[in-house]
C-alpha positions in Angstrom: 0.0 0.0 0.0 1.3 3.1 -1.1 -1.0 5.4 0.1 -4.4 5.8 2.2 -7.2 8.3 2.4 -9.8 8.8 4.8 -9.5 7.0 8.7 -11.4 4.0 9.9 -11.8 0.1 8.2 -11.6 -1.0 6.3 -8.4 1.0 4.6 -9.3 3.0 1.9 -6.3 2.4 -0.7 -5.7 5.0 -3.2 -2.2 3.7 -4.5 -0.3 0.6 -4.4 3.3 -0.5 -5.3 4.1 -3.1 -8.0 7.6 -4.1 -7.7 9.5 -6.4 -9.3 13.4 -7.9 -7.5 15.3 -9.5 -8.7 18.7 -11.1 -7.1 20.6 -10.7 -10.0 20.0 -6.9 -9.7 20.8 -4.2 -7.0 17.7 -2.5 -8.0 14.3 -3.6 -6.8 11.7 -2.0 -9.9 8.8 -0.3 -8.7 5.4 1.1 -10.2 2.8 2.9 -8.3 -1.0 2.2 -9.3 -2.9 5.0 -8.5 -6.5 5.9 -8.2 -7.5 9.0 -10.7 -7.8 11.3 -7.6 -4.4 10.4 -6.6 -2.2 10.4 -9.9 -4.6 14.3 -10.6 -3.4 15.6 -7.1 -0.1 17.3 -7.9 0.6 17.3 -3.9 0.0 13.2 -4.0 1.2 12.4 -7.4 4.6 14.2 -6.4 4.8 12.8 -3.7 3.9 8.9 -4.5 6.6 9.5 -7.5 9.5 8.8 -5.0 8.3 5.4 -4.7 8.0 4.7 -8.6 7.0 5.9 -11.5 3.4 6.7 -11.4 0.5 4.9 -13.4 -2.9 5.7 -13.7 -5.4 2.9 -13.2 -7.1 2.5 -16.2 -9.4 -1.0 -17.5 -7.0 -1.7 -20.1 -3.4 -0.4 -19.3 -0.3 -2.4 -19.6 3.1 -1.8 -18.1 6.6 -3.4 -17.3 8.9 -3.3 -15.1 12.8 -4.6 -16.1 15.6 -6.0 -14.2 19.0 -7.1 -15.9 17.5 -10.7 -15.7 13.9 -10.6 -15.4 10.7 -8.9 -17.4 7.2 -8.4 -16.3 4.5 -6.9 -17.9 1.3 -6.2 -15.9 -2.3 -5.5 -17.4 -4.9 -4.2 -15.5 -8.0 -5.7 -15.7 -10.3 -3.9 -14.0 -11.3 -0.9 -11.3 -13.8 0.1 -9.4 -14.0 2.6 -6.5 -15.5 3.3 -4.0 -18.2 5.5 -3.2 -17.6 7.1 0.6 -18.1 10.9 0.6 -14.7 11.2 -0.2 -13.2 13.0 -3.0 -14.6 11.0 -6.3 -12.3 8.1 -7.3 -10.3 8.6 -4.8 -10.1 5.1 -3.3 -10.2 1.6 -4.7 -13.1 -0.7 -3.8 -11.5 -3.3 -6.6 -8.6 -3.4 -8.3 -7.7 -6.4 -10.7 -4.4 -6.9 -12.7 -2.9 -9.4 -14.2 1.4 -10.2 -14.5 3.5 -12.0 -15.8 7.1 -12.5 -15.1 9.7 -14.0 -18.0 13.6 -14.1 -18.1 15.2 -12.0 -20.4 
């Protein structure tokens, strides 16, 4: 979990690492999937970016992370959020992807 909004339970994620080390590698490759409120927030999206290069979670987008050795490339599926008086999209209630991780 990258980062939260709102207070109570269940947590209400609105980003999430995807990371990908590898042993072979000193680097450990990260992505962050971020809800639409997050990655349009300049204060959050700047501040999630530290963590990984930022990705908007979209039905539909693919990515890939790289290490000298291995390759994945991620899909995501599907998302759905939730509907809390919260900013709009702002958290996931559902968040589906699919990877796959090959050597190079």
């Amino acid at each position: 979990i990258s980062d939260l909004i709102g207070v109570g339970e269940p947590k209400k994620i609105s980003a999430f690492d995807v990371w990908l080390f590898d042993k072979n590698d000193i680097q450990t490759v990260t992505k962050v999937i971020m809800s639409k409120h997050a990655f349009n927030d300049p204060v959050i999206s700047q501040r999630l970016e530290i963590r990984g290069e930022p990705i908007l979670a979209e039905p539909g987008k693919l990515f890939r992370l790289e290490t000298a050795t291995l390759r994945m490339e991620g899909r995501i599926v599907d998302v759905s959020y939730g509907d809390l008086p919260l900013p709009e999209d702002s958290y996931f209630q559902r968040n589906t992807i699919e990877l796959a991780v090959y050597r190079k």
